[in-house]
PDB file of N, CA, C and O in Angstrom, chain B, residues numbered from 101:
ATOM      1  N   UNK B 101     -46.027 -49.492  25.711  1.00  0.00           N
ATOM      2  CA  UNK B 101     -46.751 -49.140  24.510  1.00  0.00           C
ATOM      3  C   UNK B 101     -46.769 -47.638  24.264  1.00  0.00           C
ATOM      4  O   UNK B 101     -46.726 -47.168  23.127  1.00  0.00           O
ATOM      5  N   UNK B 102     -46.820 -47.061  25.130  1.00  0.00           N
ATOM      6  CA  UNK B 102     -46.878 -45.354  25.197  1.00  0.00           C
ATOM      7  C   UNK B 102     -45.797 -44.754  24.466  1.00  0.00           C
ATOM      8  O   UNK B 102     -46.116 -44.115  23.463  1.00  0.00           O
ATOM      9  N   UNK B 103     -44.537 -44.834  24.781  1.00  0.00           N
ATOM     10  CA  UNK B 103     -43.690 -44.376  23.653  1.00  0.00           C
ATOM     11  C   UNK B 103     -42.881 -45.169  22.587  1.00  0.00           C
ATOM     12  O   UNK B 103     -41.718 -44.821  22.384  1.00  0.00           O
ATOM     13  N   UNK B 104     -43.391 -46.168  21.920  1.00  0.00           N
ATOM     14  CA  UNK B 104     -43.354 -46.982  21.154  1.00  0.00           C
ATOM     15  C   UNK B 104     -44.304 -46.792  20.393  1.00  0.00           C
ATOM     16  O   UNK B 104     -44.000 -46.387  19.271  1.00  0.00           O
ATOM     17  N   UNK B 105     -46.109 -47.053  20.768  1.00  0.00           N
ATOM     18  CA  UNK B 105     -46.973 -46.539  19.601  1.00  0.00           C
ATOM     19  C   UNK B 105     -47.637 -45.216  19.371  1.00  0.00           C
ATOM     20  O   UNK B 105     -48.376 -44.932  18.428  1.00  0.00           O
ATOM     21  N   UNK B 106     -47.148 -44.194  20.695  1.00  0.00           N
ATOM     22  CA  UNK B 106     -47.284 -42.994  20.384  1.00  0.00           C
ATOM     23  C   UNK B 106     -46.705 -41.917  19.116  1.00  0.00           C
ATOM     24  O   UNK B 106     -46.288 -42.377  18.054  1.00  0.00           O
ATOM     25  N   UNK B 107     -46.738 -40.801  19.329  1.00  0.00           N
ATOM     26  CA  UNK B 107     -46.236 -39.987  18.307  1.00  0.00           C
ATOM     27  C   UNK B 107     -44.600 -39.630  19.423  1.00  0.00           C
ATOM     28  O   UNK B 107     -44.501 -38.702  20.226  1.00  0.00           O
ATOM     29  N   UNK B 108     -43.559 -40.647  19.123  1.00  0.00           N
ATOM     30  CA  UNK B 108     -42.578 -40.372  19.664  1.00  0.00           C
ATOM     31  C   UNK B 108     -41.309 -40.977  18.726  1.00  0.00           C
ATOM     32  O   UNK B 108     -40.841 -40.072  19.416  1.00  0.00           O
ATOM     33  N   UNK B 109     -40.669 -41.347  18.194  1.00  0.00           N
ATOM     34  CA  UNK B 109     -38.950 -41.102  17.638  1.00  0.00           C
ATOM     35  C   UNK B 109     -39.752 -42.471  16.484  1.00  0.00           C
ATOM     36  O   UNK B 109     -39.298 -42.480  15.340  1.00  0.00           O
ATOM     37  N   UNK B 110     -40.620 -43.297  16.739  1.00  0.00           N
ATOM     38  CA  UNK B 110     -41.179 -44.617  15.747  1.00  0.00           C
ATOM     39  C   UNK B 110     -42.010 -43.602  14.393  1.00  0.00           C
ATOM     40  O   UNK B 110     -42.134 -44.055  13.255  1.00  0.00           O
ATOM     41  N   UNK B 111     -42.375 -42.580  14.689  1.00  0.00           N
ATOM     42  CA  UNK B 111     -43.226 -41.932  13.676  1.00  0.00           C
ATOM     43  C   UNK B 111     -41.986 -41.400  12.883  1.00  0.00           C
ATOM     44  O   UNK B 111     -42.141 -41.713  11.703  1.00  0.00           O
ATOM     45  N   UNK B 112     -41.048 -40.854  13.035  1.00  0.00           N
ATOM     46  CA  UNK B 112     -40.258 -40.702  12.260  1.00  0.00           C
ATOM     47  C   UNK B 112     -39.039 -41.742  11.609  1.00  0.00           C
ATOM     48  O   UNK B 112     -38.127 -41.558  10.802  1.00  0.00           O
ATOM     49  N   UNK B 113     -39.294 -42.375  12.029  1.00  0.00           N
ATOM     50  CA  UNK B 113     -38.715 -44.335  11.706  1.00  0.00           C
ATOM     51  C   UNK B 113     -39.774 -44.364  10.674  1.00  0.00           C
ATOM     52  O   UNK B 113     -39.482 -44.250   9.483  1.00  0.00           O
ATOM     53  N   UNK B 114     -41.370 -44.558  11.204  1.00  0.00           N
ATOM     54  CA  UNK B 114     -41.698 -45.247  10.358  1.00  0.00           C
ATOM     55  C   UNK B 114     -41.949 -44.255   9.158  1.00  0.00           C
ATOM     56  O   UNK B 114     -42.222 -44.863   8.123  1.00  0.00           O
ATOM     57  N   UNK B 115     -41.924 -42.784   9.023  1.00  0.00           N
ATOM     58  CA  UNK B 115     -42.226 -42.110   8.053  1.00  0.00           C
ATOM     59  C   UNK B 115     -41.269 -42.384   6.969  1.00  0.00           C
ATOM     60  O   UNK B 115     -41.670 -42.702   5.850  1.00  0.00           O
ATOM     61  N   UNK B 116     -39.558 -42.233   7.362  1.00  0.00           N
ATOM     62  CA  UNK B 116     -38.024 -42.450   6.348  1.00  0.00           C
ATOM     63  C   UNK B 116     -38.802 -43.979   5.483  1.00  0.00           C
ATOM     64  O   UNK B 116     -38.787 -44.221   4.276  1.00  0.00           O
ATOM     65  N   UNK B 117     -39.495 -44.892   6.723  1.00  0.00           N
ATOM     66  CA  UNK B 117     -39.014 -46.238   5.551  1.00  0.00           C
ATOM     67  C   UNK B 117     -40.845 -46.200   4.710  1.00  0.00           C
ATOM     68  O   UNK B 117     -41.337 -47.280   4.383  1.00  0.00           O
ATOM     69  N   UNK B 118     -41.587 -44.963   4.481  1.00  0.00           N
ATOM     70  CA  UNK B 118     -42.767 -44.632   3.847  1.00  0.00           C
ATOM     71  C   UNK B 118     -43.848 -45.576   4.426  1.00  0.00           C
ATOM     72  O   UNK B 118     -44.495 -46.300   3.669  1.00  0.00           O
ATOM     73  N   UNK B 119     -43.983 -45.573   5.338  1.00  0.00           N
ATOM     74  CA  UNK B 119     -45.135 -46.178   6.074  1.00  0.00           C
ATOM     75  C   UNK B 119     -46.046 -45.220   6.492  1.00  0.00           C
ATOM     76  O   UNK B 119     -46.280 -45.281   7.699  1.00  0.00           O
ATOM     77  N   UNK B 120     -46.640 -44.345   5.875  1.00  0.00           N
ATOM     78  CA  UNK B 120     -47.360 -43.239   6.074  1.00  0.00           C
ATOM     79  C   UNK B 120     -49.000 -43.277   6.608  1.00  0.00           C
ATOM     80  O   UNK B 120     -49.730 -42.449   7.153  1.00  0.00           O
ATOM     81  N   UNK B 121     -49.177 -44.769   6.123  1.00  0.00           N
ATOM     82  CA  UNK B 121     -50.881 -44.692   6.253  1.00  0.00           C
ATOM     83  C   UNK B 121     -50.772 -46.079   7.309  1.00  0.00           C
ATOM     84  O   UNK B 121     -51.760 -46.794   7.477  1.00  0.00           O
ATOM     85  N   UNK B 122     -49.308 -46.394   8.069  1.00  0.00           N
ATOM     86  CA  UNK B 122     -49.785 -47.585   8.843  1.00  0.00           C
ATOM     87  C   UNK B 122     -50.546 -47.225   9.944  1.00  0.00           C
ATOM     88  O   UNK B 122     -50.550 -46.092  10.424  1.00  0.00           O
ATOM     89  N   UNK B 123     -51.336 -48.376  10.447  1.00  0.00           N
ATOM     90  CA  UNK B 123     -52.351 -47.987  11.358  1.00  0.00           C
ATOM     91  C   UNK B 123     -51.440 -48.484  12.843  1.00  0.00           C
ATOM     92  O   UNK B 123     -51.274 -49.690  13.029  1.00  0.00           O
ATOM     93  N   UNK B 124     -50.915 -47.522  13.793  1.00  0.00           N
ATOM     94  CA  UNK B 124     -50.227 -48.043  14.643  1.00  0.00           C
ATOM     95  C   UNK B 124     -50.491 -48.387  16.027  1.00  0.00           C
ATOM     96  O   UNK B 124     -49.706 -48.472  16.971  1.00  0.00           O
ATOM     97  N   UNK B 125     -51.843 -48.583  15.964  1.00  0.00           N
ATOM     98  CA  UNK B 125     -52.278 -48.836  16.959  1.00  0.00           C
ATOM     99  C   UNK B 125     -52.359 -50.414  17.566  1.00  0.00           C
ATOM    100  O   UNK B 125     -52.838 -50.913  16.548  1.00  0.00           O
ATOM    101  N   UNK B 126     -52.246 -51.425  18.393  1.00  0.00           N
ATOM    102  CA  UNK B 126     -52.829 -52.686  18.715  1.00  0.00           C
ATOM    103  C   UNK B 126     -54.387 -52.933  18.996  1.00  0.00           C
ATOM    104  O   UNK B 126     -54.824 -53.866  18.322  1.00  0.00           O
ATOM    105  N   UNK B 127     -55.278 -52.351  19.789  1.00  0.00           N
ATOM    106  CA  UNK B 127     -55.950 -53.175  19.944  1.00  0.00           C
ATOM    107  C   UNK B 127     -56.836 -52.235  20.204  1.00  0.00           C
ATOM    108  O   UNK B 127     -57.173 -52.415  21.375  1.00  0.00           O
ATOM    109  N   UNK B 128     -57.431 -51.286  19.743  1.00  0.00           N
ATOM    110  CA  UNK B 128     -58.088 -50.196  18.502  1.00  0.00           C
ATOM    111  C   UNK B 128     -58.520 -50.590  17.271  1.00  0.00           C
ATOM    112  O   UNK B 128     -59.743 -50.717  17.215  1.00  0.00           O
ATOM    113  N   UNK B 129     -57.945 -50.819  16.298  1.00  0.00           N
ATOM    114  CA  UNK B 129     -57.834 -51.812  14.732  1.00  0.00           C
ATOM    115  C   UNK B 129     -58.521 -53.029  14.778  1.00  0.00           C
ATOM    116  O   UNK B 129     -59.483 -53.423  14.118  1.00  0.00           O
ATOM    117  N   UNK B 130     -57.519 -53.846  16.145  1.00  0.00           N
ATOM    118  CA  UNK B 130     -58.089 -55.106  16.135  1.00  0.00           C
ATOM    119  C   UNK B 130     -59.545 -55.429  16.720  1.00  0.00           C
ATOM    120  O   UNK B 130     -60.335 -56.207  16.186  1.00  0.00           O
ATOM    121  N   UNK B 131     -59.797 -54.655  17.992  1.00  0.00           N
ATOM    122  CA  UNK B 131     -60.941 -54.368  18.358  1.00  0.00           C
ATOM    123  C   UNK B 131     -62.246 -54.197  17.725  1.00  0.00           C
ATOM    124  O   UNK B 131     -63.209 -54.918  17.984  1.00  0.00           O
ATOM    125  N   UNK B 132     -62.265 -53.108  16.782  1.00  0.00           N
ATOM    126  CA  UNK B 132     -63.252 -52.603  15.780  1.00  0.00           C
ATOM    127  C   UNK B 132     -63.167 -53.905  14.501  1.00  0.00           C
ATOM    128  O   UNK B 132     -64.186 -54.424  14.044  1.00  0.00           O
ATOM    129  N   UNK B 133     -62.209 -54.162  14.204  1.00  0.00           N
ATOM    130  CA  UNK B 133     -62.506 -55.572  13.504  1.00  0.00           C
ATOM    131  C   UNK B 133     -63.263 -56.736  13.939  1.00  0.00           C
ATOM    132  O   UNK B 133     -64.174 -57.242  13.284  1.00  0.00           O
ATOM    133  N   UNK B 134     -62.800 -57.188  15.207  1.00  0.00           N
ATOM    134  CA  UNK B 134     -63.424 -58.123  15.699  1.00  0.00           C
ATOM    135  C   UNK B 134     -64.887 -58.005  16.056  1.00  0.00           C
ATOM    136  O   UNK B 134     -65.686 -58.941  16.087  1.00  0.00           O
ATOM    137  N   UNK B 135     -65.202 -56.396  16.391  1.00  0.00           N
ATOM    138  CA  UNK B 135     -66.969 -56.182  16.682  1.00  0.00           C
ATOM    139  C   UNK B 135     -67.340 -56.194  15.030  1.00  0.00           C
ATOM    140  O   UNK B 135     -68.488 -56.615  14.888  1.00  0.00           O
ATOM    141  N   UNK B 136     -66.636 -55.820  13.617  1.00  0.00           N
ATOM    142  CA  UNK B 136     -67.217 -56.094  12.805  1.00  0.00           C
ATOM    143  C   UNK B 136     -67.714 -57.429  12.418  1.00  0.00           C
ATOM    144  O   UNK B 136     -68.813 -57.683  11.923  1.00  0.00           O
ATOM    145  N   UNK B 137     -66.811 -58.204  12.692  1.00  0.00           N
ATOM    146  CA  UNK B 137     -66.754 -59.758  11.749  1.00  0.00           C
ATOM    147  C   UNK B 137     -68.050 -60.556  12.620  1.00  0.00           C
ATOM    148  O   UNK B 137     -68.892 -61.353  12.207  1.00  0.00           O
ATOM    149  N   UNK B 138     -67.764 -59.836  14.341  1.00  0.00           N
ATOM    150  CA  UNK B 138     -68.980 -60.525  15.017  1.00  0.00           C
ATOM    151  C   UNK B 138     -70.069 -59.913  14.723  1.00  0.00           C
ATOM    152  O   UNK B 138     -70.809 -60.638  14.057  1.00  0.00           O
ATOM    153  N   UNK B 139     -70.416 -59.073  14.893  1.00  0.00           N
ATOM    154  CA  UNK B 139     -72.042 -58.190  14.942  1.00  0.00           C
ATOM    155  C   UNK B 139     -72.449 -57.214  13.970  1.00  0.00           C
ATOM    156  O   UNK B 139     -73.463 -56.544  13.769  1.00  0.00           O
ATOM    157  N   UNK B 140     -71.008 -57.395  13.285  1.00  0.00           N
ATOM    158  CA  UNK B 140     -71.456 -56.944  11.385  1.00  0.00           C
ATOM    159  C   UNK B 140     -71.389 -55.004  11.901  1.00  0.00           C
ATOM    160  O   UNK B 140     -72.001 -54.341  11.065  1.00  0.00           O
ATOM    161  N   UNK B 141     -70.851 -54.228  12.921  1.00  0.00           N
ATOM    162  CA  UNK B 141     -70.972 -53.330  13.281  1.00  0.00           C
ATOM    163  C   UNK B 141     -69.780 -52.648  14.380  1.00  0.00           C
ATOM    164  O   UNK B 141     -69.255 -53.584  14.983  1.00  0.00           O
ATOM    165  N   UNK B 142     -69.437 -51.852  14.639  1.00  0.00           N
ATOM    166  CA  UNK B 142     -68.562 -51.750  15.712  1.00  0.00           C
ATOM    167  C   UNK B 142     -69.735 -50.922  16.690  1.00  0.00           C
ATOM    168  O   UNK B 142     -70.586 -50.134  16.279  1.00  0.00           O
ATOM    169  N   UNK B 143     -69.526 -51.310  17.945  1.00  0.00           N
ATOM    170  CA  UNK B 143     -70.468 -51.141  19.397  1.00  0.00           C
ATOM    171  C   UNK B 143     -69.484 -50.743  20.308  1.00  0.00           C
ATOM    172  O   UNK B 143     -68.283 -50.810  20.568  1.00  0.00           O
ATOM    173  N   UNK B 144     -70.950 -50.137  20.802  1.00  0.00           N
ATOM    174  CA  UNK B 144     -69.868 -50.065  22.166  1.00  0.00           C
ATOM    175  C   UNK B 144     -70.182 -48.558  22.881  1.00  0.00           C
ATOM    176  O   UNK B 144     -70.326 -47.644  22.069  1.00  0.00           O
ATOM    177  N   UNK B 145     -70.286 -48.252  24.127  1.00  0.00           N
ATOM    178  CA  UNK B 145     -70.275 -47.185  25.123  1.00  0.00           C
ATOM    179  C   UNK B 145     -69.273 -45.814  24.401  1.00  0.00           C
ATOM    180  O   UNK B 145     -68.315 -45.777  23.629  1.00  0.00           O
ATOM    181  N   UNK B 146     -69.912 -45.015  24.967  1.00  0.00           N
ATOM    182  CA  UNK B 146     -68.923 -43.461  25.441  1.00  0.00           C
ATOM    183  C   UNK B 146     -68.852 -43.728  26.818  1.00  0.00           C
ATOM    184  O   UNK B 146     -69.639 -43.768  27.764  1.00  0.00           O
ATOM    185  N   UNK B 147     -67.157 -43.970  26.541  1.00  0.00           N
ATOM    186  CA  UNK B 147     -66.961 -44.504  28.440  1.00  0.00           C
ATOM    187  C   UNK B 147     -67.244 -43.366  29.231  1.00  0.00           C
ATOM    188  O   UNK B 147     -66.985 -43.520  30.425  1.00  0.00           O
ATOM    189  N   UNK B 148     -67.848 -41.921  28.799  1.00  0.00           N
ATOM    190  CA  UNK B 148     -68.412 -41.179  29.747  1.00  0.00           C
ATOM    191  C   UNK B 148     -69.619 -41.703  30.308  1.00  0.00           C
ATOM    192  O   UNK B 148     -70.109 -41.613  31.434  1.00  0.00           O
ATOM    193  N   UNK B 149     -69.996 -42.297  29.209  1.00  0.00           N
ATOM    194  CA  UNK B 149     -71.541 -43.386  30.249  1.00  0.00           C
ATOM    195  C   UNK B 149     -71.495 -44.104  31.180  1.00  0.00           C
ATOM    196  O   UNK B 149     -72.546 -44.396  31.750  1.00  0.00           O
ATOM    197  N   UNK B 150     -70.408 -44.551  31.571  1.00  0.00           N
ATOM    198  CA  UNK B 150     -70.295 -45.541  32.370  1.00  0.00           C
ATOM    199  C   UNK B 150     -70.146 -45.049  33.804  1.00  0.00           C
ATOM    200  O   UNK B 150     -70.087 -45.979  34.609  1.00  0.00           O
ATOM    201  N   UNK B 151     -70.075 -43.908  34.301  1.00  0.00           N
ATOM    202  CA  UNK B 151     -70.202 -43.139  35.132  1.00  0.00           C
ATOM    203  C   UNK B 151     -72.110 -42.909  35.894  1.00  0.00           C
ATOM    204  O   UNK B 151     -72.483 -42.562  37.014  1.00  0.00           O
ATOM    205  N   UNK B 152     -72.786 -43.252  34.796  1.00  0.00           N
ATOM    206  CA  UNK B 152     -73.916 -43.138  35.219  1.00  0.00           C
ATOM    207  C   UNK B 152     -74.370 -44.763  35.122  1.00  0.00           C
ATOM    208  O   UNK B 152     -75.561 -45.075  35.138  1.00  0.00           O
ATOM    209  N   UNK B 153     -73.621 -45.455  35.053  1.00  0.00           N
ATOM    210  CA  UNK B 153     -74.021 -47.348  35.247  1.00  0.00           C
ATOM    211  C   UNK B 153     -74.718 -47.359  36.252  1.00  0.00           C
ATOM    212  O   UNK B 153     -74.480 -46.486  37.086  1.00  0.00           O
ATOM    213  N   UNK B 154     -75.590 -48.142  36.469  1.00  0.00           N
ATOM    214  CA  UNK B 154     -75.943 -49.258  37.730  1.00  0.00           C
ATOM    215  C   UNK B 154     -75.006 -50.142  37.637  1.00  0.00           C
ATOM    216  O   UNK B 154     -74.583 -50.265  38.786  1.00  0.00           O
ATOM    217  N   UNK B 155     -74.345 -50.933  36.851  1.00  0.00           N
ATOM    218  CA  UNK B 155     -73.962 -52.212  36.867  1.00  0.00           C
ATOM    219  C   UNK B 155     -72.704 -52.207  36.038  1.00  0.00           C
ATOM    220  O   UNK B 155     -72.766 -51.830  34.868  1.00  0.00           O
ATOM    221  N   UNK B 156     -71.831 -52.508  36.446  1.00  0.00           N
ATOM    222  CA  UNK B 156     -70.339 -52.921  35.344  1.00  0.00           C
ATOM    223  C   UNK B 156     -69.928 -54.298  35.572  1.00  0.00           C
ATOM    224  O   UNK B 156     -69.681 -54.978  36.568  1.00  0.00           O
ATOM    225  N   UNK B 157     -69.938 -54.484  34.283  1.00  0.00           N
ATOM    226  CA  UNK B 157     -69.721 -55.822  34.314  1.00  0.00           C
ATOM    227  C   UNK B 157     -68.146 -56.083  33.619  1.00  0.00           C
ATOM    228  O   UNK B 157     -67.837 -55.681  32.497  1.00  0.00           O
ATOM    229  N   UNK B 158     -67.461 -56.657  34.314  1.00  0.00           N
ATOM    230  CA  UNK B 158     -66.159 -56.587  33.428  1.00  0.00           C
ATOM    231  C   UNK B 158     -65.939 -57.871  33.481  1.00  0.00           C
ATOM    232  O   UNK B 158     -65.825 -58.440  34.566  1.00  0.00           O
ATOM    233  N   UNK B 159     -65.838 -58.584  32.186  1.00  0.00           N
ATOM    234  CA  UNK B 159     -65.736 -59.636  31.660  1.00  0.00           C
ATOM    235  C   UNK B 159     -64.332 -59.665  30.922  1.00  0.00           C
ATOM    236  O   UNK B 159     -64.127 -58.912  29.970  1.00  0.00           O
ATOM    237  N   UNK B 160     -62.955 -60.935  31.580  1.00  0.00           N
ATOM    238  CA  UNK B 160     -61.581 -61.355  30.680  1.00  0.00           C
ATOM    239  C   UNK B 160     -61.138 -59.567  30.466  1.00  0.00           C
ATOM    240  O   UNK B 160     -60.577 -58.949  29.561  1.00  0.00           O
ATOM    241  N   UNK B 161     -61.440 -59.365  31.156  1.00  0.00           N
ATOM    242  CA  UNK B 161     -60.382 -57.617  31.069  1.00  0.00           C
ATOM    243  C   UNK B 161     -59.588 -57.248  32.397  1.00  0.00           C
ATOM    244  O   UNK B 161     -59.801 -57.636  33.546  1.00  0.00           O
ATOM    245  N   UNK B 162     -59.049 -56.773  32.127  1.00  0.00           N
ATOM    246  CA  UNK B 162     -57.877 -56.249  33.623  1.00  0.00           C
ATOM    247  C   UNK B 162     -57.901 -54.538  33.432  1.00  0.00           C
ATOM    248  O   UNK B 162     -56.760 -54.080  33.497  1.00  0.00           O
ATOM    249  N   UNK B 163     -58.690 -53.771  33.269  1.00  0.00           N
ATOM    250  CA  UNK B 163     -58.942 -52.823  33.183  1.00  0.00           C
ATOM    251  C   UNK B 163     -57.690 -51.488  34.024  1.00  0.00           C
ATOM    252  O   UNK B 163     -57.283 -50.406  33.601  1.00  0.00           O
ATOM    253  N   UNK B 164     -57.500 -52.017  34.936  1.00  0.00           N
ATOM    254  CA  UNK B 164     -56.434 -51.595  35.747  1.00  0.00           C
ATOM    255  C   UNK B 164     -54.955 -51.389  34.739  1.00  0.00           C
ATOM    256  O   UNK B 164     -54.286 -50.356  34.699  1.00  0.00           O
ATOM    257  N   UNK B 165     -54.756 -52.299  34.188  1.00  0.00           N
ATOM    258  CA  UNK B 165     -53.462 -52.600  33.651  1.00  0.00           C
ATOM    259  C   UNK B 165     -53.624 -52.074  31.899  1.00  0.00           C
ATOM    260  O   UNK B 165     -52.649 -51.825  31.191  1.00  0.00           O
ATOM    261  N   UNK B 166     -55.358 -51.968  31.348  1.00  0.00           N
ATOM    262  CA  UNK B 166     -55.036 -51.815  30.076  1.00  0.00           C
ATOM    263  C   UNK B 166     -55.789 -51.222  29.669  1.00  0.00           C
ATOM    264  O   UNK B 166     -55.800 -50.988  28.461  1.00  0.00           O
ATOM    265  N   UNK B 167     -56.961 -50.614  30.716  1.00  0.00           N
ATOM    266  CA  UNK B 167     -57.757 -49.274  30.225  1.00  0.00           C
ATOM    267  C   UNK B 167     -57.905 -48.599  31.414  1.00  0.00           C
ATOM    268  O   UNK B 167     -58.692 -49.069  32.236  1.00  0.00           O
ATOM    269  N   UNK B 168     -57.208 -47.431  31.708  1.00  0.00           N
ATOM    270  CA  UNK B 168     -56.832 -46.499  32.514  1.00  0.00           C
ATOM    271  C   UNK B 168     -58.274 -45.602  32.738  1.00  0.00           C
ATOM    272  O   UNK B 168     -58.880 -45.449  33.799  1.00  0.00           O
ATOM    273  N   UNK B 169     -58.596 -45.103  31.492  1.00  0.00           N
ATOM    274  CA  UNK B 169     -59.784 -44.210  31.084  1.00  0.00           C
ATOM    275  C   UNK B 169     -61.035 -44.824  31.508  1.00  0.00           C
ATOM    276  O   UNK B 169     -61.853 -43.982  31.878  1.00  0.00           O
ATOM    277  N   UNK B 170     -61.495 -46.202  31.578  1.00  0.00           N
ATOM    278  CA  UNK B 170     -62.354 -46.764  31.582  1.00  0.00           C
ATOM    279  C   UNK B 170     -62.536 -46.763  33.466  1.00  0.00           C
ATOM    280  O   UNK B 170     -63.457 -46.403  34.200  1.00  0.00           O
ATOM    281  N   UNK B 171     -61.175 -47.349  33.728  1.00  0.00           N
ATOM    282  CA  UNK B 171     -61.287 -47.363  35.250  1.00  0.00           C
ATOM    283  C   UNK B 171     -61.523 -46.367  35.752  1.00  0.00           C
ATOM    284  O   UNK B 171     -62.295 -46.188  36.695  1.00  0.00           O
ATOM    285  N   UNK B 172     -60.794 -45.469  35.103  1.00  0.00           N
ATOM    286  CA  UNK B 172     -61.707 -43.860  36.297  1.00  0.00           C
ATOM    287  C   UNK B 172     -63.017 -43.683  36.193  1.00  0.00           C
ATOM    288  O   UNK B 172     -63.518 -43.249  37.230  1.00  0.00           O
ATOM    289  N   UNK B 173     -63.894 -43.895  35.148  1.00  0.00           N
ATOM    290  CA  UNK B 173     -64.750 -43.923  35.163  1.00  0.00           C
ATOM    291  C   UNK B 173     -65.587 -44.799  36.355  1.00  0.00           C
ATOM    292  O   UNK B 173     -66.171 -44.301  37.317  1.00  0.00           O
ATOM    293  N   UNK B 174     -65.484 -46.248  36.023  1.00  0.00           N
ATOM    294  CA  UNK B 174     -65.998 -47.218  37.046  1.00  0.00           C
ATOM    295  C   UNK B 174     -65.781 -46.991  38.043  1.00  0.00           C
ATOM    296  O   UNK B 174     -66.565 -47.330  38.930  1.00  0.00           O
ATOM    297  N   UNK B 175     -64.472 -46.235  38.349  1.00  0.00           N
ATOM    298  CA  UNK B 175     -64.186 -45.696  40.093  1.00  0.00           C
ATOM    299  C   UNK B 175     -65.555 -45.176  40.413  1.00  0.00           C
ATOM    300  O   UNK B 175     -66.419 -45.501  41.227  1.00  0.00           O
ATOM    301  N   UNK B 176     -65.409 -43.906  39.139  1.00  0.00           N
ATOM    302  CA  UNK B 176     -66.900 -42.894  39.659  1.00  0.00           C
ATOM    303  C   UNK B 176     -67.936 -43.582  39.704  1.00  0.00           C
ATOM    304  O   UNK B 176     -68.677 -43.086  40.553  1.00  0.00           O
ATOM    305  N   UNK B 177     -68.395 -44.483  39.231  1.00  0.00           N
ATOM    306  CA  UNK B 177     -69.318 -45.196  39.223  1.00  0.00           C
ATOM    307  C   UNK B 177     -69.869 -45.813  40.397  1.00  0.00           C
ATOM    308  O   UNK B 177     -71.040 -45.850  40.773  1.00  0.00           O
ATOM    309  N   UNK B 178     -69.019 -46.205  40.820  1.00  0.00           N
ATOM    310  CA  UNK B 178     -69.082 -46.987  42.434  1.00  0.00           C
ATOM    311  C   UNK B 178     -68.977 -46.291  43.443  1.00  0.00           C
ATOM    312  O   UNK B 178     -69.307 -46.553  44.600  1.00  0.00           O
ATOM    313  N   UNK B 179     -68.488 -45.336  42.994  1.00  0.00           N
ATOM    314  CA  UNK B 179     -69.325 -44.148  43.778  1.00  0.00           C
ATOM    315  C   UNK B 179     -69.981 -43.407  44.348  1.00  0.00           C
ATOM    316  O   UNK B 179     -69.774 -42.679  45.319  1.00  0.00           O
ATOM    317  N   UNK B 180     -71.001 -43.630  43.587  1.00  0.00           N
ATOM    318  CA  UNK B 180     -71.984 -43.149  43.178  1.00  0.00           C
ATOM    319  C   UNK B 180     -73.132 -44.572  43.705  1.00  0.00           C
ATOM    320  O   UNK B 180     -74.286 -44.451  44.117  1.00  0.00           O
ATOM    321  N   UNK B 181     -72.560 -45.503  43.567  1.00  0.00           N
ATOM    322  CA  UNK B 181     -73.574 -46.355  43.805  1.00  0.00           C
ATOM    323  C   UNK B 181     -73.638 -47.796  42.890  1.00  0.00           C
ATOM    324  O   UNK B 181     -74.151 -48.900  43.075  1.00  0.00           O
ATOM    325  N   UNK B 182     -72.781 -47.132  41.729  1.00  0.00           N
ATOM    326  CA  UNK B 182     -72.771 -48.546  40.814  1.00  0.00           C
ATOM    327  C   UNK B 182     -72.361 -49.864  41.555  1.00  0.00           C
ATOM    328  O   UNK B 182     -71.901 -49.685  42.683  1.00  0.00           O
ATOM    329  N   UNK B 183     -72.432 -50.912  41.198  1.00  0.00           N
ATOM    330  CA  UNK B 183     -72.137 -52.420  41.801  1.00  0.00           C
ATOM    331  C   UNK B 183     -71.410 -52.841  40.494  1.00  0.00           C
ATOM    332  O   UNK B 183     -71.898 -52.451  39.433  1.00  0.00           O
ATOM    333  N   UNK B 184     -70.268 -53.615  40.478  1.00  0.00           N
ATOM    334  CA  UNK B 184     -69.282 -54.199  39.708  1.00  0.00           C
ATOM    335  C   UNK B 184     -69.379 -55.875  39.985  1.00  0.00           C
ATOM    336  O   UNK B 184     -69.878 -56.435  40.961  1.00  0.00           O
ATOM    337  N   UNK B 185     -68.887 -56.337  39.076  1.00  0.00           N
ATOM    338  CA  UNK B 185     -68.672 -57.666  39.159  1.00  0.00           C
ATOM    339  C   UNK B 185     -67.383 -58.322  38.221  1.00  0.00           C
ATOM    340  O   UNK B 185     -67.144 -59.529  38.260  1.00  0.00           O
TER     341      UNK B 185
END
C-alpha cells in the first residue's frame, strides 16, 4: 500500500487522467464513513492516548500488520503497566 497509495509515480498517473480530488486512501474514507452511518459522528482516540491506557482492548484488528503507529503506542503502554486483551 505504501508506494501505491502514497505520493509516489500513481499521483502523477492519477493527475494526466484528472483525478485531482480522488480520495486515495482505503481505510481512512472508509473508516470515518462507517463511524458516521453508525454513531452519526466520527470517534475515536489520539493514538497518543493510548500510551497512558490502563486497558487496550483490541477487538478483529491485527494491529501488527495494519497499524504500525497504534502498536508502538500499546508497546508503551504495557509498559508502563497497561494490560491488553
Amino acid at each position: 500500500m505504501g508506494l501505491v497509495q502514497g505520493e509516489s509515480i500513481a499521483a502523477r498517473l492519477l493527475n494526466v487522467l484528472g483525478a485531482l480530488r480522488l480520495d486515495r486512501t482505503i481505510c481512512a474514507a472508509a473508516g470515518a464513513a462507517g463511524l458516521r452511518y453508525t454513531y452519526g459522528a466520527s470517534l475515536g482516540m489520539h493514538v497518543e492516548h493510548f500510551e497512558e491506557s490502563e486497558l487496550i482492548l483490541i477487538w478483529g484488528s491485527n494491529p501488527i500488520a495494519s497499524s504500525l503507529h497504534f502498536w508502538t503506542r500499546a508497546q508503551e503502554a504495557k509498559r508502563r503497566g497497561a494490560a491488553r486483551s
